[in-house]
One Martini backbone bead per residue (centre of mass of N, CA, C, O) as a GRO file, in nm:
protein
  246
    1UNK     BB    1   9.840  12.395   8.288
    2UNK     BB    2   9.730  12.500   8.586
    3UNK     BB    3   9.752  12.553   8.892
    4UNK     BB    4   9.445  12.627   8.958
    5UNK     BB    5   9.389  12.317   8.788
    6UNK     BB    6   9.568  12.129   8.911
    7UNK     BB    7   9.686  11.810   9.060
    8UNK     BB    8   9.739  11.711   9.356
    9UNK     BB    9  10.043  11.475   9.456
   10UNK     BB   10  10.148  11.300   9.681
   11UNK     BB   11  10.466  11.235   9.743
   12UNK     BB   12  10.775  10.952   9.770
   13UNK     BB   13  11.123  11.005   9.744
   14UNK     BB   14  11.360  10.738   9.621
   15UNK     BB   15  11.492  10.811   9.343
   16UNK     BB   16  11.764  10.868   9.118
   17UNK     BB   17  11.799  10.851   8.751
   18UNK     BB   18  11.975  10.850   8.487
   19UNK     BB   19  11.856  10.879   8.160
   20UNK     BB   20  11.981  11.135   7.962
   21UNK     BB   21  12.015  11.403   7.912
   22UNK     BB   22  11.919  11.595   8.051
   23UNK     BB   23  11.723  11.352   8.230
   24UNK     BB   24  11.558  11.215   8.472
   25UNK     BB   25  11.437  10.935   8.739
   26UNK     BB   26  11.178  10.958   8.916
   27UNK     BB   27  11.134  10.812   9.208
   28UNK     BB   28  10.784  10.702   9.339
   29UNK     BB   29  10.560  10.758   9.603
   30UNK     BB   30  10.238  10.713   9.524
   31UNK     BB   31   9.900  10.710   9.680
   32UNK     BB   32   9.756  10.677   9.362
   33UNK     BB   33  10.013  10.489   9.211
   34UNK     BB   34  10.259  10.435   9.348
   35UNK     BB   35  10.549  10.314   9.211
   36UNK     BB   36  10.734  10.545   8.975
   37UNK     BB   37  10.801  10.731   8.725
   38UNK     BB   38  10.956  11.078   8.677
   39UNK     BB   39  11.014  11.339   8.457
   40UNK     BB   40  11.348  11.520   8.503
   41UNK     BB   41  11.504  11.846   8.447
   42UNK     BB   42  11.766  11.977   8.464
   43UNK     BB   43  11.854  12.300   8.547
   44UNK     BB   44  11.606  12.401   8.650
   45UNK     BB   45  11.439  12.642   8.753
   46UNK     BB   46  11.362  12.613   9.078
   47UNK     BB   47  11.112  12.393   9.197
   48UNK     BB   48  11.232  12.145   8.999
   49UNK     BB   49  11.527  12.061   9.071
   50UNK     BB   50  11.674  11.790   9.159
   51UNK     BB   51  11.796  11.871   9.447
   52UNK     BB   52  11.480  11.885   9.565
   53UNK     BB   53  11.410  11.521   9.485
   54UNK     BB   54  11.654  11.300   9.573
   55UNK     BB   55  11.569  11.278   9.819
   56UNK     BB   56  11.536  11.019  10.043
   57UNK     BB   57  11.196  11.116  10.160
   58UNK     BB   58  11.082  11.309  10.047
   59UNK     BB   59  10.771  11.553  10.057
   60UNK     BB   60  10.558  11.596   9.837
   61UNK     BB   61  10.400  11.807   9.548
   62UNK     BB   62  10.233  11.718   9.265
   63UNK     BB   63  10.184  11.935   8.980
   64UNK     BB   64  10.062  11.817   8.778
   65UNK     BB   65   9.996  11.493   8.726
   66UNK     BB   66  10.080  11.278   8.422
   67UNK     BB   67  10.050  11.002   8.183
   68UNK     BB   68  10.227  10.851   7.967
   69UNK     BB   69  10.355  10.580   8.026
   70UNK     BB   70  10.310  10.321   8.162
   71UNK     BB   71  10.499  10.418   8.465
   72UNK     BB   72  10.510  10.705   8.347
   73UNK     BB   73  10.539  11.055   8.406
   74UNK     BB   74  10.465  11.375   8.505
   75UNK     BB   75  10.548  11.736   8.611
   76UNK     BB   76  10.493  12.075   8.652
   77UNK     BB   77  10.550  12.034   8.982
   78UNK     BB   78  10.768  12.047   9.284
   79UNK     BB   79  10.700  12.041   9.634
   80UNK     BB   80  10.798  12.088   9.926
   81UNK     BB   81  10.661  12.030  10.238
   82UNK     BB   82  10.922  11.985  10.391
   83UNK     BB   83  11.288  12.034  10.451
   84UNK     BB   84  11.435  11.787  10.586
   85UNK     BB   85  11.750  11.916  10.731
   86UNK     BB   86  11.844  11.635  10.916
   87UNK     BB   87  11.788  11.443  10.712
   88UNK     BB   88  12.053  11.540  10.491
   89UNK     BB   89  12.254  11.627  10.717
   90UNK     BB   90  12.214  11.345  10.893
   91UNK     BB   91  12.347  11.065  10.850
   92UNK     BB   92  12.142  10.847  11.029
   93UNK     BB   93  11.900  10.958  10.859
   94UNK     BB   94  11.982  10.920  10.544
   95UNK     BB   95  11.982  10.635  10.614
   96UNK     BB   96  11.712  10.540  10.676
   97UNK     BB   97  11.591  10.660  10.441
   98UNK     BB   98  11.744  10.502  10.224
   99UNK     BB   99  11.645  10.205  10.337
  100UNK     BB  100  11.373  10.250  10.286
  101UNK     BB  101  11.315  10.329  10.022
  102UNK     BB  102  11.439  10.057   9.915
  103UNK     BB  103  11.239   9.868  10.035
  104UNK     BB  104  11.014   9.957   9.821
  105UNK     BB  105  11.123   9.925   9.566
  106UNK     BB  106  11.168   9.594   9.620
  107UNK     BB  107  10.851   9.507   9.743
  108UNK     BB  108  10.674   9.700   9.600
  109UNK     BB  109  10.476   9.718   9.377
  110UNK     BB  110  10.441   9.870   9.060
  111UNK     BB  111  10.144  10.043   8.980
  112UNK     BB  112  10.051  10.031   9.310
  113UNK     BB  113   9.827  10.091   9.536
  114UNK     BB  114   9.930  10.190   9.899
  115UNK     BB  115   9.791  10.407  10.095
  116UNK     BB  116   9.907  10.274  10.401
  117UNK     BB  117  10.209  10.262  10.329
  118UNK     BB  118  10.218  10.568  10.252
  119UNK     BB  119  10.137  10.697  10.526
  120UNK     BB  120  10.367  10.504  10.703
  121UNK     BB  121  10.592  10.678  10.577
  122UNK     BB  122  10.557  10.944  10.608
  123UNK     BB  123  10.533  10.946  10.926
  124UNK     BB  124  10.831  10.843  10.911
  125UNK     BB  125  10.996  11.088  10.799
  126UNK     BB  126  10.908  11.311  11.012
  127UNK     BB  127  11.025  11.138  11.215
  128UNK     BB  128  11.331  11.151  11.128
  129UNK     BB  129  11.340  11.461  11.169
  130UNK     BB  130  11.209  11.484  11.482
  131UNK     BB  131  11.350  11.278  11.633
  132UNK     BB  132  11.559  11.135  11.901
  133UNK     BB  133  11.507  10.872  11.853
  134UNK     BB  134  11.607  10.655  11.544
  135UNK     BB  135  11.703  10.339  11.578
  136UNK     BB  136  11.369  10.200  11.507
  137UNK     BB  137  11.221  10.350  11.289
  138UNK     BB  138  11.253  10.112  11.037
  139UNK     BB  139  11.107   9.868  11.277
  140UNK     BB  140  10.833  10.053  11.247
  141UNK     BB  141  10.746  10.052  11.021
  142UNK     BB  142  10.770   9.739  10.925
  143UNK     BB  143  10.553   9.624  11.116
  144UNK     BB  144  10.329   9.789  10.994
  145UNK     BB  145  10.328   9.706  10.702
  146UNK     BB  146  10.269   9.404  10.791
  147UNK     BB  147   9.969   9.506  10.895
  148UNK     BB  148   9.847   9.668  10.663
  149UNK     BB  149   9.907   9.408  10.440
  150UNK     BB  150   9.815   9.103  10.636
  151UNK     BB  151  10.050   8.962  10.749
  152UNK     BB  152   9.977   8.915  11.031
  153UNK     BB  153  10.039   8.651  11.226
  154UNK     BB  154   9.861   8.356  11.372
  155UNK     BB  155  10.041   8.266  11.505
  156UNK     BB  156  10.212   8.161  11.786
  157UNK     BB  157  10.455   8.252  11.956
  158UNK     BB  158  10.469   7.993  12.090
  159UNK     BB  159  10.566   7.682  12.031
  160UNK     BB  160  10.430   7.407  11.936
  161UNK     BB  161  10.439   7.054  11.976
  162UNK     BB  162  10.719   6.968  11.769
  163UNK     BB  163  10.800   7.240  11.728
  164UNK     BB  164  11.137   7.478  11.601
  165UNK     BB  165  11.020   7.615  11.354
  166UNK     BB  166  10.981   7.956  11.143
  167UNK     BB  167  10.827   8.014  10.863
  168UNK     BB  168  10.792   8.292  10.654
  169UNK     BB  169  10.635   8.197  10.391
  170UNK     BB  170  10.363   8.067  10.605
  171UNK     BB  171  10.339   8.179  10.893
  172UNK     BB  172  10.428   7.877  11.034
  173UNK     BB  173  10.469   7.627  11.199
  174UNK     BB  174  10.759   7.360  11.235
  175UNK     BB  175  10.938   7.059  11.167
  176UNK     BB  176  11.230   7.138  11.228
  177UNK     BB  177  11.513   7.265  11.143
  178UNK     BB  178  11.679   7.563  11.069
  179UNK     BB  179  11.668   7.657  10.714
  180UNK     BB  180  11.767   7.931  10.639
  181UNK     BB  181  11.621   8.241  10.594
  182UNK     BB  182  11.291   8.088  10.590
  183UNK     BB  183  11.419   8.007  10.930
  184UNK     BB  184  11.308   8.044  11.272
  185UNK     BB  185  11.403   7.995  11.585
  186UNK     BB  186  11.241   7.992  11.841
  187UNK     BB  187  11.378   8.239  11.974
  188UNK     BB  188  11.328   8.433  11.701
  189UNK     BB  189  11.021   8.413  11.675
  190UNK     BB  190  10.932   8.521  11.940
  191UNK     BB  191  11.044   8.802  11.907
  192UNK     BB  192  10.895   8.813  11.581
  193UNK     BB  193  10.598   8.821  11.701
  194UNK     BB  194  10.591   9.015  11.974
  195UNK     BB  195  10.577   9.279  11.779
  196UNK     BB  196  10.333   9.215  11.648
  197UNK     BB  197  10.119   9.523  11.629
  198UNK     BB  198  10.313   9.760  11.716
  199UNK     BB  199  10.406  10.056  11.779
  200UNK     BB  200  10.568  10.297  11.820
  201UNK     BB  201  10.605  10.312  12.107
  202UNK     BB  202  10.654  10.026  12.215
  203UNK     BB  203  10.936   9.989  12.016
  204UNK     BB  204  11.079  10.237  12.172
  205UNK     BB  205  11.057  10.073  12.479
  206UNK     BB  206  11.171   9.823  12.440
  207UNK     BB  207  11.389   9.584  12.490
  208UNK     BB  208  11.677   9.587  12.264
  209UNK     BB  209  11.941   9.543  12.104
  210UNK     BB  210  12.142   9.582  11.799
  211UNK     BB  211  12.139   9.251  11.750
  212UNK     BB  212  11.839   9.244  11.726
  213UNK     BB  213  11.733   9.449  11.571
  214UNK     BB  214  11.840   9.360  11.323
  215UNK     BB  215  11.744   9.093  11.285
  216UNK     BB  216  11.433   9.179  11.273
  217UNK     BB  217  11.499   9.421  10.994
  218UNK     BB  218  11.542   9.124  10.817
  219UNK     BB  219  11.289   8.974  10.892
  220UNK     BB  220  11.098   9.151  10.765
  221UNK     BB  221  11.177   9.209  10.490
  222UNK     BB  222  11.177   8.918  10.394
  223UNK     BB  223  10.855   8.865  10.462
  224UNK     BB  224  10.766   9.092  10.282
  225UNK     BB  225  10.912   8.949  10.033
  226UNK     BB  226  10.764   8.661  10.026
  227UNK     BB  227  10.438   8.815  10.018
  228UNK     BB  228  10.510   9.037   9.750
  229UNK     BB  229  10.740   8.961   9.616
  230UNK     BB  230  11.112   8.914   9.616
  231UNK     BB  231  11.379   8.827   9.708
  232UNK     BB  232  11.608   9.109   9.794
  233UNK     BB  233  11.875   9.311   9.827
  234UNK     BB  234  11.973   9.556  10.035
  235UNK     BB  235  12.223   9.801   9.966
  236UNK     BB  236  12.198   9.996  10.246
  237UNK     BB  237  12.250   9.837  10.476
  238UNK     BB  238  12.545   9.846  10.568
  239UNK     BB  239  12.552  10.156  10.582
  240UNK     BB  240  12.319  10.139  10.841
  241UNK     BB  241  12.456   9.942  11.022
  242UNK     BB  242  12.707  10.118  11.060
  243UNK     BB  243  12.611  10.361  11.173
  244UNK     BB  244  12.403  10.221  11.421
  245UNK     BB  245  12.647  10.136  11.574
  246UNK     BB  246  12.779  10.141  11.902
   0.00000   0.00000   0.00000
């Protein structure tokens, strides 16, 4: 397959795994495929080098990108969007671009094409290399995610007579006190609601504490995974949480 007859395929790498010798599996976010798997060749010259590939939220165009079986990929060459030099060299920024990767790779389902969070994601690296201020980055992604995929909740911000707590599970108010994560107290339900649907600008503008953003930024997770896939815990927040700590 030749470049001039290949085609392009967008995509935003999320992790590499050693696969066997000179082998790994770059997961990647691809607009017509979703979540999948392509095989990386290690030490190829040029620009296959795995090293060009692993940044997590990298911007790709893989070319000739074709089938081989169930998940797994395939690509003739991988070219870099743009160099996201900010990203890889400055701790805070590939600290959220690692916690997004993986909030995807654990949330959305494999091999199913979300093309309006893929483009939401995009969107999202791009700022994260070039806003300066990028403490928000990931809590306005997820805010998208969850307009995006329909999950904005219909509940009314303020509790209903009678109601305590916000089930996360149910997206609807209930009686009876929180108990455990998939419920929120009338002023977390508040907090949580009256951001849904905001953009990227109104949520850098809003006045957040750094522990109110935290806990946002784990209630969308929760959220976006009790109504896309199961909860699992993401493994990179802690380091997220702690470079971004005040």
């Amino acid at each position: 397959m030749t470049t001039q007859t290949a085609i392009h395929h967008p995509a935003i790498a999320l992790s590499t795994v050693r696969h066997k010798d000179g082998v790994s599996i770059l997961r990647v976010f691809s607009r017509e495929h979703g979540v999948v798997g392509c095989l990386v060749r290690q030490g190829v010259k040029g620009p296959r080098r795995a090293r060009h590939l692993q940044a997590p939220l990298a911007l790709l165009d893989l070319v000739g990108m074709r089938h081989m079986k169930e998940e797994l990929y395939r690509f003739d060459r991988a070219d870099r969007v743009m160099a996201q030099d900010r990203t890889t060299a400055e701790v805070p920024r590939s600290a959220i671009a690692m916690f997004l990767a993986e909030c995807v790779m654990r949330t959305f389902d494999s091999g199913t094409a979300h093309a309006e969070v893929f483009d939401a994601l995009w969107a999202a690296a791009e700022r994260i290399e070039r806003e300066v201020a990028i403490g928000r980055l990931h809590l306005a992604f997820l805010v998208d995610a969850v307009a995006i995929s329909g999950l904005k909740p219909d509940a009314p911000v303020r509790p209903p007579q009678g109601m305590e707590r916000f089930n996360l599970a149910t997206a609807d108010w209930e009686a009876g006190p929180p108990m455990g994560e998939d419920y929120l107290s009338a002023a977390e339900a508040e907090g949580f609601l009256r951001i849904q649907g905001m953009d990227f600008d109104s949520i850098q503008s809003e006045v957040l504490s750094h522990d109110t953003r935290n806990q946002l930024v784990l209630q969308h997770v929760r959220y976006l995974q009790l109504h896309l896939s199961n909860p699992r815990p993401i493994k990179s927040w802690e380091v997220l949480s702690m470079v971004l700590a005040p």
